[in-house]
Wavefront OBJ file of the C-alpha trace (Angstrom):
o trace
v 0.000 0.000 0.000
v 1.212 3.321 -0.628
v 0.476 6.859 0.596
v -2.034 8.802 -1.726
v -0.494 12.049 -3.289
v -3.612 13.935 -2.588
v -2.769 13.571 1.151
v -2.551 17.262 3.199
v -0.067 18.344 5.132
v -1.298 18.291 8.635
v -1.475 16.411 10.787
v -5.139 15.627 11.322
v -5.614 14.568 7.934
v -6.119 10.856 7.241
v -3.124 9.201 5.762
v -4.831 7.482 2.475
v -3.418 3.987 1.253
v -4.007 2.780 -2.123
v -5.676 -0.704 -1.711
v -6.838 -1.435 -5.385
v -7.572 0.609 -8.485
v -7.765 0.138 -12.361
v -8.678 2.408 -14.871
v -12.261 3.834 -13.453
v -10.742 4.367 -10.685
v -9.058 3.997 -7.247
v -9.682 2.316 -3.316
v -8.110 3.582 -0.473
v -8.093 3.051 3.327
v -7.435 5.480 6.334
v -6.126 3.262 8.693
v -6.117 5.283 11.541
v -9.837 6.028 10.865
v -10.697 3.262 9.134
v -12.795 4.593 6.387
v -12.296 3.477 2.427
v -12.153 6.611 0.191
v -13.814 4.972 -3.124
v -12.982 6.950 -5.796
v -14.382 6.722 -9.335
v -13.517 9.183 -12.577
v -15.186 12.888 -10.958
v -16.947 10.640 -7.646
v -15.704 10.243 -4.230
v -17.479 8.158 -1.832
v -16.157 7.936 1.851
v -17.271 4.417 3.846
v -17.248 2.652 6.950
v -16.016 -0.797 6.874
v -19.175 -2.852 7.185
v -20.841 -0.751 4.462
v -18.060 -0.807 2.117
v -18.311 -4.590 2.983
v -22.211 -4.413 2.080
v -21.470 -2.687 -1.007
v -19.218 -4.998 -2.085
v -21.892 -8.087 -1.434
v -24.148 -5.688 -3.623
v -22.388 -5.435 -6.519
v -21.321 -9.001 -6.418
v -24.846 -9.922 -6.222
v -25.754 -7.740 -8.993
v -23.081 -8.762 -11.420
v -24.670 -12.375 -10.534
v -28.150 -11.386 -11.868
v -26.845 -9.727 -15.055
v -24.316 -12.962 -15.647
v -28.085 -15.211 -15.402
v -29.712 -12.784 -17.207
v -27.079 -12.572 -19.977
v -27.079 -16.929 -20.168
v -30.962 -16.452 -20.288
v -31.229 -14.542 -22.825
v -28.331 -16.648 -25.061
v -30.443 -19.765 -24.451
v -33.487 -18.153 -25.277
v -31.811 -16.735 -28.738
v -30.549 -20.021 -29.455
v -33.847 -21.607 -29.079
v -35.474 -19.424 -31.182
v -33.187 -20.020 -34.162
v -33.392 -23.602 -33.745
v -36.678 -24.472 -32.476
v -36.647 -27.779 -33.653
v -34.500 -28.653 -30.860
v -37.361 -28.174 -28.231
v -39.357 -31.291 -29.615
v -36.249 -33.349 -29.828
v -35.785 -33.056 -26.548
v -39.031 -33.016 -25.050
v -40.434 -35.769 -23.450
v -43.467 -37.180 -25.566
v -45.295 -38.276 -22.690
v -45.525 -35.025 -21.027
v -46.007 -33.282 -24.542
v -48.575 -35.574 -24.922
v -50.331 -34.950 -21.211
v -50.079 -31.039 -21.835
v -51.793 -31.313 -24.848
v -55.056 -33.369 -23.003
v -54.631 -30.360 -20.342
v -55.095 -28.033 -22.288
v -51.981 -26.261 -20.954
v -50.826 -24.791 -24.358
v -53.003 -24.207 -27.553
v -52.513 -26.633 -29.932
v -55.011 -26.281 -33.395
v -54.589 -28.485 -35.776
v -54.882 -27.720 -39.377
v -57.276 -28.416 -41.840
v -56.406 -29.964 -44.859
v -59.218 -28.575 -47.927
l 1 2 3 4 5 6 7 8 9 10 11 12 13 14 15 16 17 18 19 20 21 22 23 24 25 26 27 28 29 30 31 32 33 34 35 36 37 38 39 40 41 42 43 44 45 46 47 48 49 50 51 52 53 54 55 56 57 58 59 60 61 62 63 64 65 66 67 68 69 70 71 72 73 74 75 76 77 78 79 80 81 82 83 84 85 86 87 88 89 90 91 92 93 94 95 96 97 98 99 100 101 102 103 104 105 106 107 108 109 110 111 112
């Protein structure tokens, strides 16, 4: 970890180390106060431990969603330019019981 060189001179000011940081941006830690400084392009977000810790759950979780979302939607794409697949697969027992159900339309046609 290394100082920050936006660090004041006196000496009240938190001494900021560099934790992490790419190219949005930078995390640092105060460890005498023990606050993160997250800091990202023109935002700067000060923290306490547990809810820089919460935050961190929160994005995890979110890039999660958007990960099963993303797969869902592939699949979905792929079954819709092959949709021959979906009978193939089926099973033609329970085709065959939604069909007596009544659980998805099926018309036949009429041949004049």
């Amino acid at each position: 970890m290394k100082p920050s060189a936006s660090q004041s001179g006196s000496n009240n000011a938190c001494q900021h180390l560099s934790i992490a940081n790419s190219k949005i941006g930078e995390i640092m830690i105060c460890p005498e106060c023990s606050v993160i400084h997250l800091s990202l392009q023109s935002i700067s977000i000060r923290l306490d431990l547990d809810a820089f810790s919460e935050l961190a759950k929160m994005i995890k979780h979110a890039q999660a969603t958007i990960e099963q979302a993303q797969e869902q939607a592939q699949k979905f794409s792929s079954n819709q330019a092959n949709p021959s697949n979906d009978l193939h697969d089926a099973d033609p027992l329970a085709h065959e019981a939604l069909l007596q159900e009544n659980a998805y339309p099926y018309y036949p046609h009429k041949v004049h």
